[in-house]
Steps between C-alpha positions, in 0.01 A plus 500: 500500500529180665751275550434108497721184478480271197382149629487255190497581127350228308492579076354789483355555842705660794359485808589817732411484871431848702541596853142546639556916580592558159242534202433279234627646153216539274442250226662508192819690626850449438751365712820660569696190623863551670755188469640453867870359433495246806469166531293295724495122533 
């Protein structure tokens, strides 16, 4: 599994960026997407 950082999310399009040594999911699979509880400014 990979783990990526959520970038933007703009209607229905959320744009996930990927650290170059991991693997791209394939298309058309779900994201699992953890709420981090801190605040940056």
């Amino acid at each position: 599994m990979s783990s990526g950082k959520v970038v933007q999310v703009i209607g229905p399009v959320v744009d996930v960026e990927f650290p170059l040594s991991d693997k791209l999911p394939d298309i058309n699979t779900a994201l699992h997407i953890m709420k981090d509880d801190a605040v940056s400014l």
